[in-house]
N, C-alpha and C positions, 0 to 999 in steps of 0.2 A: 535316290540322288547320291550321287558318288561325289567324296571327301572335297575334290575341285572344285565342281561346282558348288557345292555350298560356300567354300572359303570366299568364292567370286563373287556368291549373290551378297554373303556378308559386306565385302570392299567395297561393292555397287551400293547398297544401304549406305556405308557410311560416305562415298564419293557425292552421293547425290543430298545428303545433309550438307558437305561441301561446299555443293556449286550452288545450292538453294544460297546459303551464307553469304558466299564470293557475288553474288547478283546481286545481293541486299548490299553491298558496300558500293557494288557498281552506281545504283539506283541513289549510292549516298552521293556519292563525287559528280554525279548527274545534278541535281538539286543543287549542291555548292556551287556549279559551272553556272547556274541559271540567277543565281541570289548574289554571288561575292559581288558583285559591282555596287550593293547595297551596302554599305557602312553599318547600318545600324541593327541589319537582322544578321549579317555575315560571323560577326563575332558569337553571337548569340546559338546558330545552326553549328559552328565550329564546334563550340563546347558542348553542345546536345549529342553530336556525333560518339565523340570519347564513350559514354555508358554504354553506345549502341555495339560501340564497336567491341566492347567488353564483354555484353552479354552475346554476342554470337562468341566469341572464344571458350567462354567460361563455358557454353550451351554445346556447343562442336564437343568438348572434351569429354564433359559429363553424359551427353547422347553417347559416343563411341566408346567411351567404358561399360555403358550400359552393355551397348550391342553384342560387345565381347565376352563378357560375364555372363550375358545370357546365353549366349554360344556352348559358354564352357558348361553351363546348370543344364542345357540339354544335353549334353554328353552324360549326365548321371552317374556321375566317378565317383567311386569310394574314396575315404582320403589319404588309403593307402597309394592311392593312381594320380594323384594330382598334387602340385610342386604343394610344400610348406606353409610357402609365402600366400598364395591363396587359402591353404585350410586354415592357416591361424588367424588370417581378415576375416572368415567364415563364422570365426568363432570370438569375434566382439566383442557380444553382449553376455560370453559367457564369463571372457577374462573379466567385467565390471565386477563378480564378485569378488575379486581379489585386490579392487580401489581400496587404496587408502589400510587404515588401521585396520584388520578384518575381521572377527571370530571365529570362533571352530562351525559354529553355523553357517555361517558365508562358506568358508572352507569345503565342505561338507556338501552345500550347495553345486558349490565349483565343478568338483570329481563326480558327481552325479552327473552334470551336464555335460561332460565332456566326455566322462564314458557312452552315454548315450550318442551322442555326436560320435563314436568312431563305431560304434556297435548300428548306427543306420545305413538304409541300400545306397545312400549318393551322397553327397557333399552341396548343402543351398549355400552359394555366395549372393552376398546382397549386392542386388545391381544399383542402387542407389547412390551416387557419389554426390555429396553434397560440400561443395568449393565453399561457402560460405563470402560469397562475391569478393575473395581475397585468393586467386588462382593466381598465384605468385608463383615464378619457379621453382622455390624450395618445396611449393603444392603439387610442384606437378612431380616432381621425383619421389616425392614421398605415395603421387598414384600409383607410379611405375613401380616403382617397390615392390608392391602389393604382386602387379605380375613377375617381381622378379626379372624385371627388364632395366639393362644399362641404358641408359637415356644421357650419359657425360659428355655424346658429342652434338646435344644439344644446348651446351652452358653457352657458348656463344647468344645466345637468346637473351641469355639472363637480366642483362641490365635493361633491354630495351622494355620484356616484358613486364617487368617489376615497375619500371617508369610506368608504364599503360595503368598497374593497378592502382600505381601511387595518385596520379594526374584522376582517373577513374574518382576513385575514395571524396578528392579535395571539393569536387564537383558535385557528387553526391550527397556530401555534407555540408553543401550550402558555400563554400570556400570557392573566393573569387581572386585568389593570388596569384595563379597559373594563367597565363594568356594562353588559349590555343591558336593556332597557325593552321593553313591547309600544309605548311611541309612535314608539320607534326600529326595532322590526319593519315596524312597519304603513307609516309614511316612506319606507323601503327597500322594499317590495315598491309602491307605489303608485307610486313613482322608475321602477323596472325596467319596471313594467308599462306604464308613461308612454312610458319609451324603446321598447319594443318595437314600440307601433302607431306609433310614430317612423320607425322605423327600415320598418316594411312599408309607409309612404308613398312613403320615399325610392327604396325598389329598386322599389316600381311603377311610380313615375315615369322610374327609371334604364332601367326595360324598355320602358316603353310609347315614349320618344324614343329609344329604339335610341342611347344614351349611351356604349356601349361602341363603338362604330363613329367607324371615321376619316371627317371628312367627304369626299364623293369631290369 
């Protein structure tokens, strides 16, 4: 399969995590249309929404890094061949032994581990991104990071998504200070759904310029 098509089948994966999400919102504002003339369940279904809406963002993000990272673990790149910014996330668990106050033993530990890591055939980034259900903007920059992607003409975003984790949190922890609104549902899923064909511009483009590669 030539370089194209795979970039397409990747987009297609994450397009149809997408639309899978975008239906599930649909299916939400369908239900509201059917309940709001209810007083007493309409508030109730509002503020149930908010998590829901949460966890498809938080879930869209962390699937589509996945996909990409595994992308690039199939390529099998030494870490002379791939940018920095990935082999130094690569390598994690090895910076831990350099936490804190250290000794020559940790130390010692470290340069071992890390020789080893440039002396192997390929480069494992861990595909696992875990948001810690606090996917805040300053979360999301600090993903992009990792690929070494400018993401600043997505701050416009900031406040609104930052609102969604804040409003998100109050709900979750039992906190009934926040009224939700259908203007504040519909805001928040039109936000999300905004960032997501965002975000599958950005990794087409990261894929189609082979972004993850050091220049030779």
């Amino acid at each position: 399969m030539d370089t194209q098509s795979i970039i397409d089948d990747i987009i297609a994966e994450i397009e149809k995590d997408r639309d899978w999400r975008v239906n599930e919102f649909y299916k939400m504002k369908s239900i509201h249309y059917d309940i709001k003339s209810n007083q007493k369940y309409n508030l109730t279904y509002l503020s149930m929404c908010i998590p829901i809406i949460y966890a498809h963002w938080e879930g869209f993000c962390t699937n589509s890094f996945r996909i990409i990272t595994n992308h690039i673990n199939d390529q099998k790149l030494r870490y002379n061949r791939i940018i920095n910014s990935l082999f130094t996330y690569s390598q994690k668990t090895t910076y831990d032994y350099l936490k804190g106050k250290q000794g020559f033993q940790q130390r010692c530990k470290f340069s071992k581990q890390f020789v080893e890591s440039l002396n192997r055939n390929h480069v494992k980034i861990d595909s696992k991104f875990n948001a810690k259900s606090n996917l805040k903007f300053k979360v999301l920059l600090e993903y992009f990071e990792i690929f070494d992607e400018d993401i600043s003409h997505l701050k416009k975003f900031e406040r609104d998504l930052n609102r969604l984790v804040e409003v998100r949190n109050h709900i979750v922890h039992g906190e009934n200070s926040i009224i939700v609104n259908e203007k504040m549902i519909r805001s928040f899923i039109g936000m999300v759904t905004e960032l997501f064909d965002k975000i599958i511009v950005i990794f087409f483009e990261y894929l189609r310029d082979n972004k993850f590669l050091n220049a030779l």
